[in-house]
N, C-alpha and C positions, 0 to 999 in steps of 0.2 A: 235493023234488029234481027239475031238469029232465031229460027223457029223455038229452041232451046228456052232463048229469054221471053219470048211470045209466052211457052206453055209457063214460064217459071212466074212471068206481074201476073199471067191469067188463074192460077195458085194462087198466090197471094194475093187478087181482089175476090175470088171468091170464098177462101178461107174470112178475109176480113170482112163482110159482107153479109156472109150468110153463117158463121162459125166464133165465136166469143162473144162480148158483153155488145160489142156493136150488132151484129146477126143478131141477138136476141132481140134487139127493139127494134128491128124492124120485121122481124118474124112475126113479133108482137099482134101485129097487124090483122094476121091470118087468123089468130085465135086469141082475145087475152086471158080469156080464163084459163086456157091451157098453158098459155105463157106465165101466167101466176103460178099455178103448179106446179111448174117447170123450176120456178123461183124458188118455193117452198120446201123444193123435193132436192135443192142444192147449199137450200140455206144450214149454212154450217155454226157461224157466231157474229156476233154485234157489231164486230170488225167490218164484216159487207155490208152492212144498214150504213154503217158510218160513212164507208168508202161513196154509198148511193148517193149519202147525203151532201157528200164534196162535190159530187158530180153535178149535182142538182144547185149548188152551190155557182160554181162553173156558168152550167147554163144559164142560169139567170142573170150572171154578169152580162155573161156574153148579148143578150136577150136585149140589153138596155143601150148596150156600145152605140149599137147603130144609130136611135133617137137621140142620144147626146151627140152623138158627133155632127148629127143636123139640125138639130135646136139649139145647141150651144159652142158658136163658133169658136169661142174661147178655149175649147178644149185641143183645138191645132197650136195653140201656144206651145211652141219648141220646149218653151223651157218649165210649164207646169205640166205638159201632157202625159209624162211618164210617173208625174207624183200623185196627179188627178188618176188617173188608171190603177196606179198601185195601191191607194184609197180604196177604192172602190172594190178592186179584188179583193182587198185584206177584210173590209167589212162585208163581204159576201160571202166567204170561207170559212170567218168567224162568228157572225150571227145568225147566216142562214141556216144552218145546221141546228141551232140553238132551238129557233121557232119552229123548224121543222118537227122535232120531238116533241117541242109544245102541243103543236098543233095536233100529233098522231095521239098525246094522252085525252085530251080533249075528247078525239074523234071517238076514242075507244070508249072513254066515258060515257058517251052521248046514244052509242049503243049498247049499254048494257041494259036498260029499262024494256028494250026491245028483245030479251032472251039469246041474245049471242051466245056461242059457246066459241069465240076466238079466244083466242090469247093476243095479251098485248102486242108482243114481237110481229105477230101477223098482220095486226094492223098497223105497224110500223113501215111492214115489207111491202103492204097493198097500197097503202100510200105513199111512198114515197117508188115503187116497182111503176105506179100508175104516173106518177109525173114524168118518171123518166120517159118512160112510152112517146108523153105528149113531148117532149124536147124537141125532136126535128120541127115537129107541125110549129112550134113555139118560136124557131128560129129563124126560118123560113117567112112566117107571117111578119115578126120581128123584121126584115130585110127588106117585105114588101111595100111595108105602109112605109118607112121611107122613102121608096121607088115611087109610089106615086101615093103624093102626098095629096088627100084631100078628104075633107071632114067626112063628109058619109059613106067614103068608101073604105075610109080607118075602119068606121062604126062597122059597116058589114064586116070585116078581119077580123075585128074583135070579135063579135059576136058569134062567127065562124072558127075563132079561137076558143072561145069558150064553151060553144057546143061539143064541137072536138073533147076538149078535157072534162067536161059534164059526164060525156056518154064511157069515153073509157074509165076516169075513176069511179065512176056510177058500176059498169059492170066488173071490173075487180076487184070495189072494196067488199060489193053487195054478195059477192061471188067466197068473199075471204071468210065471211061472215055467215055464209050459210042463208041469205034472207032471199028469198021465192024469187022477184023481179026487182030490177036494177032500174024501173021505171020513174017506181015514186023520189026514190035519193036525184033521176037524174032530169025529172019535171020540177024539183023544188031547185036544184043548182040553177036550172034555165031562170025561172022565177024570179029568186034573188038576185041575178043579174040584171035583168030587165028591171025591176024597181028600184035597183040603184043606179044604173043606166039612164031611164026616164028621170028620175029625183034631179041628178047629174045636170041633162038637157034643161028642165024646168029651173 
């Protein structure tokens, strides 16, 4: 390979990397409040919320492949695996989106008793800008607990998953919202896990 093409992939993995919608969630990292603002301060119309929401869409397919492909041998079947897949895509694309905006009227609802001064759209952006965030970590974990599969070292992944997305939605929704500490939203997410969790066990 000439030094030419050397500097041209080295261009192009740090443009893709550190520079468009990829760069940002993993910039994410370094600041998310900033990276919320950052969000905020690009959002132009409903059209990006919607494009987030396919995205998010996407990953959560993606998210589940691996567990079915190792719980459910049947999904190697030649001749259903491409119908079984495109299923599953199609109700991901088309529902996830659905209950995502559910979900964000909900959330918006849920603080207004609390003296918000967001606007809806914001908290549409803070939660669905904060899922994306957690996707890699989501993916990743998603990959691992099939690699080694065994009950209480899922349970730590999980838990480790869910802390992960606790702390970042916790600081950018709380952050979107104007509320003091992103503590209490993300000791009550911890909470609610753990007693569904235990419930689950028992």
């Amino acid at each position: 390979m000439s030094i030419q093409n050397k500097k041209s992939f080295k261009n192009f993995y740090l443009q893709f990397v550190f520079k468009g919608f990829i760069g940002d969630i993993f910039l994410a990292y370094k600041g998310l409040r900033v990276s919320f603002d950052l969000q905020l301060h690009n959002y132009t119309n409903e059209s990006k919320l919607l494009a987030y929401s396919f995205f998010i869409s996407i990953v959560l397919f993606l998210q589940r492949l691996p567990t079915r492909f190792s719980q459910n041998p049947q999904y190697f079947d030649e001749i259903n695996l491409n119908d079984r897949i495109g299923i599953d895509l199609f109700s991901s694309i088309f529902f996830v989106p659905i209950f995502l905006y559910i979900i964000s009227f909900f959330l918006h609802i849920c603080c207004l008793p609390f003296g918000t001064n967001a606007k809806y759209y914001e908290t549409r952006l803070a939660f669905f800008w904060s899922t994306i965030v957690y996707s890699p970590i989501l993916l990743l974990i998603s990959i691992v607990e099939v690699l080694f599969s065994n009950f209480w070292l899922n349970l730590f992944f999980n838990f480790f998953s869910i802390f992960c997305y606790a702390w970042i939605f916790s600081s950018i929704f709380c952050w979107a919202h104007k509320f003091s500490s992103n503590l209490y939203l993300f000791l009550l997410l911890i909470t609610l896990y753990l007693s569904f969790t235990l419930l689950n066990i028992m």
